[in-house]
DRENDO-1510 file (C-alpha; in Angstrom, 1 decimal, always signed):
<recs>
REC; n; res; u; v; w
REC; 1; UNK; +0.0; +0.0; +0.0 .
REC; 2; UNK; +1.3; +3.5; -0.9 .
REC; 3; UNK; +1.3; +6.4; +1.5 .
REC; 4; UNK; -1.1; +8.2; -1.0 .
REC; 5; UNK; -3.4; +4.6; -1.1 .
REC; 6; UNK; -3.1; +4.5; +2.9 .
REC; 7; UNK; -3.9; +8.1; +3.7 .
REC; 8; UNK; -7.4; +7.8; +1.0 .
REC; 9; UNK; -9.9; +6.7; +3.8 .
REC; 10; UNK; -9.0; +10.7; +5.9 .
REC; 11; UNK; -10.7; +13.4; +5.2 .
REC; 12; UNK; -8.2; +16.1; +3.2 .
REC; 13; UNK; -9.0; +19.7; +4.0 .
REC; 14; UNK; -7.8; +23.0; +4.5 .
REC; 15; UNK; -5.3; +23.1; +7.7 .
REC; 16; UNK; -7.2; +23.1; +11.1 .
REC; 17; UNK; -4.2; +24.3; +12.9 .
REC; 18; UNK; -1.2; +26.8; +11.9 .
REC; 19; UNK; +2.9; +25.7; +12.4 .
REC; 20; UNK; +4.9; +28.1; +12.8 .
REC; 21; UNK; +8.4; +27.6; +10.9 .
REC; 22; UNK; +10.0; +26.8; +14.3 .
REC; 23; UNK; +7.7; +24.5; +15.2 .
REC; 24; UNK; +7.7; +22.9; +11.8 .
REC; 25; UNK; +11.6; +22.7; +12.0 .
REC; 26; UNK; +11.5; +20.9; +15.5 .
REC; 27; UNK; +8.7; +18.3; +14.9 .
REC; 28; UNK; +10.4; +17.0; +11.5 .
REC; 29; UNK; +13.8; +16.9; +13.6 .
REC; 30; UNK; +12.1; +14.5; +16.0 .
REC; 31; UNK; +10.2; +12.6; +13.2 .
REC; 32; UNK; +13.7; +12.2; +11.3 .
REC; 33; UNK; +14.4; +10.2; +14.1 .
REC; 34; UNK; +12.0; +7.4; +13.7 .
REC; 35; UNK; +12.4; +4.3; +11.6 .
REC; 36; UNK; +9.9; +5.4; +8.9 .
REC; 37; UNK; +9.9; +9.2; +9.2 .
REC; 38; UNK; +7.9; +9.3; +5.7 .
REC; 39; UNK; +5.1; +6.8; +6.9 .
REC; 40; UNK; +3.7; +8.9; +10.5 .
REC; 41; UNK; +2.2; +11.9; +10.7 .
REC; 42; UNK; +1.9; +14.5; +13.6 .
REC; 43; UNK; -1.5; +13.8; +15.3 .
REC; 44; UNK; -3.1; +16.4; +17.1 .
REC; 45; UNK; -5.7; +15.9; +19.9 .
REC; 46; UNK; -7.7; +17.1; +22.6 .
REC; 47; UNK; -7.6; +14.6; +25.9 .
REC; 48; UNK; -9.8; +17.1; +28.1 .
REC; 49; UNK; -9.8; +20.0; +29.8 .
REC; 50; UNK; -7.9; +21.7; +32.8 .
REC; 51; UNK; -9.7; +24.9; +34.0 .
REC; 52; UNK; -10.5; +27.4; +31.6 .
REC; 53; UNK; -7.8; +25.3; +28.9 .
REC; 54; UNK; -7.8; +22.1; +26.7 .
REC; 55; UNK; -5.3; +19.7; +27.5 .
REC; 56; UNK; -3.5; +18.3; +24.1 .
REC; 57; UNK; -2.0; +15.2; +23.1 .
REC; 58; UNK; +0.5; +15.1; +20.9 .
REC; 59; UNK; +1.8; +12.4; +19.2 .
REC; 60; UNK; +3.1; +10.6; +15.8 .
REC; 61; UNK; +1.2; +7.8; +14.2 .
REC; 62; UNK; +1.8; +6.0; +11.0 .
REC; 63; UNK; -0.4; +7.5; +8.4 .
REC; 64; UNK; -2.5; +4.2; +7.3 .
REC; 65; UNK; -3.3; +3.7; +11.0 .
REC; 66; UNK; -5.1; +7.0; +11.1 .
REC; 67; UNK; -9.3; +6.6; +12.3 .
REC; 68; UNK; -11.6; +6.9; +9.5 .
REC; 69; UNK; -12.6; +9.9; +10.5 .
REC; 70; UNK; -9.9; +12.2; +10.9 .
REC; 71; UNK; -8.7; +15.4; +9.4 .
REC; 72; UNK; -5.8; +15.5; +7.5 .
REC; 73; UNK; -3.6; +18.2; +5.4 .
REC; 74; UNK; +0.4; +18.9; +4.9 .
REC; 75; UNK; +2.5; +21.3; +5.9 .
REC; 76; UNK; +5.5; +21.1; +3.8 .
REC; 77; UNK; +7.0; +17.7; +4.2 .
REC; 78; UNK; +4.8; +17.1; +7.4 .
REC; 79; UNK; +1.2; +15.3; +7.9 .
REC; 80; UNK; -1.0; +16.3; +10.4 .
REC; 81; UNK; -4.0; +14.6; +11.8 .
REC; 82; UNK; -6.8; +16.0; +14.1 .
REC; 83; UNK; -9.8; +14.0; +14.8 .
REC; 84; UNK; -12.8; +14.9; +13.2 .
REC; 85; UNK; -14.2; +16.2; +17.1 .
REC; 86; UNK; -11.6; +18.4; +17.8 .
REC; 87; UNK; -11.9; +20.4; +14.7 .
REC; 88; UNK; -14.0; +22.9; +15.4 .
REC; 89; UNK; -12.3; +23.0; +19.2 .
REC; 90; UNK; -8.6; +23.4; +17.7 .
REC; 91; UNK; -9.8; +26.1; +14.8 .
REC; 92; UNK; -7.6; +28.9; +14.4 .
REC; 93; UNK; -5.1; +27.2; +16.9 .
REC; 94; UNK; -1.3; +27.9; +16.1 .
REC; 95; UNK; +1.6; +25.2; +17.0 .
REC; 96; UNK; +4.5; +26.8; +18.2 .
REC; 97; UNK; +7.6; +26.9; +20.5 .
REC; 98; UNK; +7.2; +28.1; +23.9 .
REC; 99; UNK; +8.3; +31.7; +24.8 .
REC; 100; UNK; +10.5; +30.8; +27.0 .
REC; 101; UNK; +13.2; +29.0; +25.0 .
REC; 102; UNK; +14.6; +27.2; +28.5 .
REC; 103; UNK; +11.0; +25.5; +28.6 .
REC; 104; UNK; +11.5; +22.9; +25.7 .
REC; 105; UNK; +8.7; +21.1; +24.1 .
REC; 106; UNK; +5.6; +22.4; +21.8 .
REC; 107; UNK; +2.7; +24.4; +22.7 .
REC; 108; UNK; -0.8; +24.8; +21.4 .
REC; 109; UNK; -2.1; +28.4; +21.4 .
REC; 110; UNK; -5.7; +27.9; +21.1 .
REC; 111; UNK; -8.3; +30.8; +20.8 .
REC; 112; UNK; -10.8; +28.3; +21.8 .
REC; 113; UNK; -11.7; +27.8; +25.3 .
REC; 114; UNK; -13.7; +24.5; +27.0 .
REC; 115; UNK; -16.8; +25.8; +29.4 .
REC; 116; UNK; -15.2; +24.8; +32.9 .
REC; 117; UNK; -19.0; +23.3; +33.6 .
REC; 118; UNK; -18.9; +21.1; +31.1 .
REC; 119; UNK; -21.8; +20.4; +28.7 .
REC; 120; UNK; -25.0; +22.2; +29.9 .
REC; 121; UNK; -27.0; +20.2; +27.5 .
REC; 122; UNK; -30.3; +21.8; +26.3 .
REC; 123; UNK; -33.5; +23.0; +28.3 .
REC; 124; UNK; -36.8; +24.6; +27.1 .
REC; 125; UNK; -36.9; +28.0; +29.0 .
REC; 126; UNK; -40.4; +29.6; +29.5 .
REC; 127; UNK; -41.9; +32.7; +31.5 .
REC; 128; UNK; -40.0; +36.3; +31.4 .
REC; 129; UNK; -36.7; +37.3; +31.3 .
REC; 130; UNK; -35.4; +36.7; +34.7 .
REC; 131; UNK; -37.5; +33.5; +35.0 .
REC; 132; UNK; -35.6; +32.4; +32.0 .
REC; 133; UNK; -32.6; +33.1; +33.6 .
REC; 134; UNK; -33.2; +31.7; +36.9 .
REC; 135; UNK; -34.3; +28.1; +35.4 .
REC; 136; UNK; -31.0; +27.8; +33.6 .
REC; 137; UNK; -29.3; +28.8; +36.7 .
REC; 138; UNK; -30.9; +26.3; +38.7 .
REC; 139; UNK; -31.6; +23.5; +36.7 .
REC; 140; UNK; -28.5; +23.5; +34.7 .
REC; 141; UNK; -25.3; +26.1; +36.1 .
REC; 142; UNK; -25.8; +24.8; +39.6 .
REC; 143; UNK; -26.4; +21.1; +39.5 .
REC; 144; UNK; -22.6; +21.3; +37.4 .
REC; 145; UNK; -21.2; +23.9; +40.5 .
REC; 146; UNK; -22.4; +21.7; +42.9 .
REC; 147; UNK; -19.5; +18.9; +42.3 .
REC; 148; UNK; -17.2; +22.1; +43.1 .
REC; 149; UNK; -19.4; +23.2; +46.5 .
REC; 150; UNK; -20.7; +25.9; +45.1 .
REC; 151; UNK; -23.9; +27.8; +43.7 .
REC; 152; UNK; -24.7; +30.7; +41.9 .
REC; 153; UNK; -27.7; +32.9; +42.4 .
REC; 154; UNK; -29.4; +35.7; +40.1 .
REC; 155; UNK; -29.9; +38.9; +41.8 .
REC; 156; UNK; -31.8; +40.2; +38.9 .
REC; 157; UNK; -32.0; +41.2; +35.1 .
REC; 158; UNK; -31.4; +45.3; +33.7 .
REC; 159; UNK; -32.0; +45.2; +30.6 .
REC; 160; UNK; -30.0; +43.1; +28.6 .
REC; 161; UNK; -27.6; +42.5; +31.7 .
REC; 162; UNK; -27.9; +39.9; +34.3 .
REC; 163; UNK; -26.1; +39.7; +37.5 .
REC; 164; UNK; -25.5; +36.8; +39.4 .
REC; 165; UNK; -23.6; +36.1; +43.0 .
REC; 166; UNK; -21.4; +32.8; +43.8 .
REC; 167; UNK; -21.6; +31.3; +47.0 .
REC; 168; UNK; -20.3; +28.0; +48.8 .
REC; 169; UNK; -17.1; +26.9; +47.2 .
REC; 170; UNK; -17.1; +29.7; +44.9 .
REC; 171; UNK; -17.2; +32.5; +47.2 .
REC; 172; UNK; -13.6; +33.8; +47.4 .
REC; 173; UNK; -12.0; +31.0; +45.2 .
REC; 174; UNK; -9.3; +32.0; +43.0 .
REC; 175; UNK; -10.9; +30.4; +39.8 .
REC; 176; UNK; -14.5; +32.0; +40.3 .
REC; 177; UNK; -13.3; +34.8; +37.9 .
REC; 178; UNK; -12.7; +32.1; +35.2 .
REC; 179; UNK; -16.1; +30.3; +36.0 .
REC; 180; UNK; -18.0; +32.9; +35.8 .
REC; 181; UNK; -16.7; +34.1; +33.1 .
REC; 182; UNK; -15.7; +31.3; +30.9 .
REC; 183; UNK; -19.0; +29.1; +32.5 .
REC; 184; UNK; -21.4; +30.8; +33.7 .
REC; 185; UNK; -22.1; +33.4; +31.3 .
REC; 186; UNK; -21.0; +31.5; +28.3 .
REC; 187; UNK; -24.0; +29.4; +29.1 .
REC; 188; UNK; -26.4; +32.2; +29.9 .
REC; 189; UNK; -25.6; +34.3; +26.8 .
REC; 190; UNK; -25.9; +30.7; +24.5 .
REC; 191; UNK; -29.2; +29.8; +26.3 .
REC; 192; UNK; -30.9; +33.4; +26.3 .
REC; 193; UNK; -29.9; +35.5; +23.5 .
REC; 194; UNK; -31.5; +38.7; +24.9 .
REC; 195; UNK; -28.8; +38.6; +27.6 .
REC; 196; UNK; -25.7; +40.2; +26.3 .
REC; 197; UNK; -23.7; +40.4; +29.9 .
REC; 198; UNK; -23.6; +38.5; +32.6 .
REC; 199; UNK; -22.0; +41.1; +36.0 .
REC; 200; UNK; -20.7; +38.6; +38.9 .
REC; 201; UNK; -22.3; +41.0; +41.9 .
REC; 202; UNK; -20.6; +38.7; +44.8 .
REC; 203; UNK; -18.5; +40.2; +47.1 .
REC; 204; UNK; -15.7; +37.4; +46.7 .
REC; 205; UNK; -13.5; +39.5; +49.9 .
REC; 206; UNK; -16.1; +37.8; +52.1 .
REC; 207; UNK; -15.5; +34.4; +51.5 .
REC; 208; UNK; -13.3; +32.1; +53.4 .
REC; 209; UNK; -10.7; +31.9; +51.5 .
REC; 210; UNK; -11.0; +35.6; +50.1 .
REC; 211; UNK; -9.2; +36.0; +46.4 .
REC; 212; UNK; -7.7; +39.8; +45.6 .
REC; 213; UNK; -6.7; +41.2; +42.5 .
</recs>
């Protein structure tokens, strides 16, 4: 089977993710390396989530091993893989070298970011505004803050702008910036269109373990 035969059964499209020329230069020096350099391509992948960022896997694999399903496109001398879930998640993304040139390794700078709450899932809103609101909070945004020990609460709806306070293991947490944020109001504004901001109203100095900026 020929590397063009073997790589027929992948979807060929436009590149998913950008290489920079040093990245390029260091991921062929490391392919060089293997037995069949010619035969593997740089796969690409998305293992989960850590906060507010993806966590990436990345790895060679010969080319007429790749899934079915998987996007494929060249760079130069190099084939890269992403599977066919993780496009739309890597989009835009841009492989590169770290800043810091003592670090070593590759990084993924990805535009994209997961929702720290994980998938809300869908739900048939009804009533007004602030009823709308409060049903997503408490039927969706809660049940998913509740593995953290926490809860959030809407204080009410101006306009188009809604503003919620965190309590429990929330309250004064270091990372209740980045859920609300990233989480909380990413699944508001998706949910109810007619909410263009979400304003986090709690007073995060009176929590236990207070968090200042």
């Amino acid at each position: 089977m020929t590397d063009t035969d073997a790589l027929d059964h992948v979807t060929q499209i436009d590149q998913v993710i950008v290489v920079t020329e040093a990245a390029l230069a260091k991921v062929l020096e490391i392919r060089n390396e293997e037995d069949d350099p010619t035969g593997l391509a740089l796969r690409v992948s998305i293992t989960g989530s850590q906060g507010v960022d993806y966590v990436y896997d990345l790895a060679f694999l010969e080319l007429d091993a790749a899934p079915d399903d998987d996007i494929r496109w060249e760079i130069g001398d190099l084939s890269l893989l992403v599977p066919s879930d993780d496009r739309e998640k890597l989009a835009g993304s841009t492989l590169d070298l770290p800043n810091n040139p003592t670090q070593g390794g590759l990084v993924v700078r990805n535009p994209n970011r997961p929702n720290p709450l994980g998938d809300m899932g869908t739900l048939e809103l009804t009533g007004e505004l602030p009823e709308r609101v409060g049903q997503l909070i408490a039927e969706r945004i809660n049940p998913a803050l509740a593995s953290h020990g926490g809860y959030a609460t809407l204080i009410g709806v101006e306009g188009s702008t809604a503003y919620v306070t965190m309590g429990g293991g929330c309250q004064g947490c270091s990372m209740s910036a980045a859920t609300l944020t990233e989480g909380i109001r990413s699944a508001i504004l998706e949910a109810i269109p007619e909410i263009l901001d979400v304003i986090d109203a709690t007073d995060h100095s009176a929590g236990e373990n207070p968090f200042y900026t």
